[in-house]
C-alpha positions in Angstrom: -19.5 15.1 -15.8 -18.3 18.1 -14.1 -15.1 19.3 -13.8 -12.6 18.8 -10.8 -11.1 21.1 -8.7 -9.4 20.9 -5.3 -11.3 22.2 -2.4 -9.8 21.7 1.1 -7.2 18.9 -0.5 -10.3 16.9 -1.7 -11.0 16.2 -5.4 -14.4 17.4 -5.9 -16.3 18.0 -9.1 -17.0 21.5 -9.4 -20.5 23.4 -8.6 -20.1 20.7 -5.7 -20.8 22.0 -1.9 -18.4 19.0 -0.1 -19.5 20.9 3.6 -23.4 18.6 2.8 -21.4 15.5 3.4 -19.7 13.6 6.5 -16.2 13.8 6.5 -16.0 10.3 5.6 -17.5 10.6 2.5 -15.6 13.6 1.8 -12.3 11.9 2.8 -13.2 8.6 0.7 -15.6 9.9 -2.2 -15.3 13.5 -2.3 -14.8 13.1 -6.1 -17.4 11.1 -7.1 -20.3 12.6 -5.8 -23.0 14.9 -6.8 -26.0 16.8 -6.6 -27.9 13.7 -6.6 -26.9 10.8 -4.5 -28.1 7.8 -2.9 -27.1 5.8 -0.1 -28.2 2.1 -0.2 -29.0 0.1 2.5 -28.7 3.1 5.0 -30.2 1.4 8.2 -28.7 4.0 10.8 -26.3 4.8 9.0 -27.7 8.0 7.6 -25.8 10.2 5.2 -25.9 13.8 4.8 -25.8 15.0 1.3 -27.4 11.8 -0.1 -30.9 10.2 -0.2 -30.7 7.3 2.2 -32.7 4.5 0.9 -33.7 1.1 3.5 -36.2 -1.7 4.2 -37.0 -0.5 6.7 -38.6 3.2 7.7 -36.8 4.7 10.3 -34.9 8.2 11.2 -33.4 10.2 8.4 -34.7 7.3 5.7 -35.8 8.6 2.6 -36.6 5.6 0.6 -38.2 2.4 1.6 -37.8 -0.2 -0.5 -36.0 -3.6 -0.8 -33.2 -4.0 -2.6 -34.3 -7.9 -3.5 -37.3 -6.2 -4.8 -35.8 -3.4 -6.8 -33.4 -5.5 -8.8 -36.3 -8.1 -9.3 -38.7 -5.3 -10.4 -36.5 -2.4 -11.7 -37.7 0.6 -11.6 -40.8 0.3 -9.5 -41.6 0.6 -6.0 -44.0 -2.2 -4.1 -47.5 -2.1 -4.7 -46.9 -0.1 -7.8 -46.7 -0.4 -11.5 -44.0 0.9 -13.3 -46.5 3.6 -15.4 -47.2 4.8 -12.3 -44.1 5.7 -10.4 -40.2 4.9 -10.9 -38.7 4.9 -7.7 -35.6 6.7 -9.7 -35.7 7.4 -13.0 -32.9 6.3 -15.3 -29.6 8.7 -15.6 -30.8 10.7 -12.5 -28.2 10.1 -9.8 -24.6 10.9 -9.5 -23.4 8.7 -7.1 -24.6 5.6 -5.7 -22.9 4.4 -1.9 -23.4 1.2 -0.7 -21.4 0.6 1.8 -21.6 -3.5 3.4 -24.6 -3.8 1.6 -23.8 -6.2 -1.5 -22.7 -8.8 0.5 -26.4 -9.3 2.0 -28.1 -9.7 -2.0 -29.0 -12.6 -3.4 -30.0 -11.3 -6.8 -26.4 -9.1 -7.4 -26.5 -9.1 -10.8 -30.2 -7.4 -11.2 -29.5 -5.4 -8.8 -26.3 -3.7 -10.0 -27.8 -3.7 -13.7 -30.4 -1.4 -11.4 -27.3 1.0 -10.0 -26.2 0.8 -13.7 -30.0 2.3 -14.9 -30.2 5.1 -12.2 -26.5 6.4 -12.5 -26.2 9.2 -14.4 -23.3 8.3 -17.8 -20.3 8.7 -16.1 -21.8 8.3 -12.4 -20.4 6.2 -10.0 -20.7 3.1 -7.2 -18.8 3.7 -4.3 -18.8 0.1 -3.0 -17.6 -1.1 0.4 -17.5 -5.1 1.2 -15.4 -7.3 3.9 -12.8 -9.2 2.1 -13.4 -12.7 0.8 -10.6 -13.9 3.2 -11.6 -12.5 6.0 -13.2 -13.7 9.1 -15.8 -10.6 8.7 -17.2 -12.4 5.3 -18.1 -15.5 5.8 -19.3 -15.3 9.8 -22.2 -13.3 9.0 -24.9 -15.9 8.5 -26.6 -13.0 6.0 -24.1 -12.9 3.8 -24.7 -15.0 0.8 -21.4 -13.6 -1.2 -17.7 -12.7 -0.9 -15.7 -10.5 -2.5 -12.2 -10.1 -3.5 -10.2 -7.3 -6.0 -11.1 -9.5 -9.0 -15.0 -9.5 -8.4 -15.5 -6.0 -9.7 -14.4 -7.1 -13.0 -17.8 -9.6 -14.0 -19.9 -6.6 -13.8 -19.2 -5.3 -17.5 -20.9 -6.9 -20.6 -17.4 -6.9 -21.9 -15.5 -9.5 -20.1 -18.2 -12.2 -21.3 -17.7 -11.2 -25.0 -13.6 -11.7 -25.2 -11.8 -15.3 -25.3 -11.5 -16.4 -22.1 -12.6 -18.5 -19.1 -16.1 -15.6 -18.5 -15.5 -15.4 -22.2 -17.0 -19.2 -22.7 -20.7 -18.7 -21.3 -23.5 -16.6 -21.5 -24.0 -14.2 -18.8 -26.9 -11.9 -17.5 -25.0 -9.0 -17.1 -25.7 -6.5 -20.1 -24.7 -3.2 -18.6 -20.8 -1.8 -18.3 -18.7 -0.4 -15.3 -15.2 0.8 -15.7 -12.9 -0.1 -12.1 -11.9 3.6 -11.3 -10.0 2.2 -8.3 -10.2 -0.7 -6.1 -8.7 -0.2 -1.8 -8.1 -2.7 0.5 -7.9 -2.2 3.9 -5.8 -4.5 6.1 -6.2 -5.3 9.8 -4.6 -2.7 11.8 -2.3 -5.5 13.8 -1.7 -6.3 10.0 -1.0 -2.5 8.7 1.3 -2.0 11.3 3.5 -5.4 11.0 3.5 -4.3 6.9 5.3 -0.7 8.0 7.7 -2.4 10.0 8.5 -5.1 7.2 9.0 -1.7 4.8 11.0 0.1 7.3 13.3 -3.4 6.5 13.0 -3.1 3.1 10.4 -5.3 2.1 7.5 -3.7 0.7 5.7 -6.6 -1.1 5.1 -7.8 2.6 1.3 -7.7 2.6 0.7 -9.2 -0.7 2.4 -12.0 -0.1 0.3 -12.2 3.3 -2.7 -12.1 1.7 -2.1 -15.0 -1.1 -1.9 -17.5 1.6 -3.2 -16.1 5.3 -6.8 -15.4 6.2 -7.5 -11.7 8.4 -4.8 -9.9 6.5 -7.5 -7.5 4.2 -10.3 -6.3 6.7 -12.4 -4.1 4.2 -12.6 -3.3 0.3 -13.3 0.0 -1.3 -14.3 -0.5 -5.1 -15.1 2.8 -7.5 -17.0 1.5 -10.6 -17.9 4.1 -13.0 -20.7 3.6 -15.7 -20.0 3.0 -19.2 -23.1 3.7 -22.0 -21.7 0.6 -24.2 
């Protein structure tokens, strides 16, 4: 893993050309990228600087393949055998985005121990998801999941092996992430009624909101880093 250095303001690893990417992704993940990345779930969303993997063919798509497929099938591409062709080959990418993607897969578990082959040690998920409590999870009749802070933390082999409640069962998931950092991203209307409740002093205003009201977190950001363990 490559040093950082400051280019711009933006944490970036160095050797890194940050003028490839959008300026979202060098606001939000300037850090974590690479020379290698890939962008799950694209659609037409299309990302500079990354290979941008769909179902679907389309414009800018580099990759077509299912992501229900590739975590049932890892490492192969449809209609293929895995002698014949890896659709990426294990420790070979830097970063992975997928950005409202996991919400939409059935088969999470496979499909992150997938991410978890493909990533480079050290080489990051840059996840983005609607919040669990949100009105933007759970009206989407494709979504088959919700998320909140706490999710990230059952993908790593090590919570099932300590005491506890995860502790107690067996669990699929043999691979480990480290939680680099974990955003959430409140309604605006909710944002701004959080600075006026600091401007009074209170500044544990939107996590109380957000024990017991619905539409207070809008979006998560999660930055899972792999662990060889």
């Amino acid at each position: 893993m490559g040093a950082l250095a400051s280019i711009n303001g933006h944490r970036v690893k160095s050797g890194v050309d940050l003028s490839r990417f959008s300026t979202k992704v060098q606001d939000l993940f300037g850090e974590y990228v690479g020379d290698v990345n890939l962008n799950l779930g694209a659609g037409r969303n299309i990302e500079p600087g990354f290979l941008n993997l769909d179902r679907k063919p389309g414009p800018g798509i580099d990759l077509v393949m299912d992501l229900e497929h590739c975590a049932l099938n890892p490492g192969m591409l449809p209609g293929w055998t895995k002698d014949e062709y890896a659709w990426m080959a294990r420790d070979s990418v830097d970063c992975v985005l997928a950005s409202q993607v996991l919400e939409h897969i059935v088969h999470i578990i496979p499909l992150m121990r997938e991410i978890h082959r493909v990533l480079k040690p050290g080489g990051y998920l840059c996840a983005s998801v609607p919040y669990a409590s949100s009105d933007a999870a759970v009206e989407d009749p494709t979504h088959v999941r919700y998320f909140t802070e706490r999710s990230w933390h059952y993908f790593d082999r090590r919570l099932y092996e300590r005491p506890g409640h995860a502790g107690h069962y067996d669990s699929d998931v043999d691979f480990c992430f480290d939680i680099v950092a974990v955003h959430l991203i409140p309604y605006p209307n909710v944002q701004q009624a959080a600075a006026v409740a600091a401007q009074r002093g209170d500044f544990s205003a939107l996590d109380k909101w957000k024990q017991d009201r619905r539409n207070v977190i809008q979006e998560m950001i999660a930055i899972l880093q792999k662990v060889e363990a």
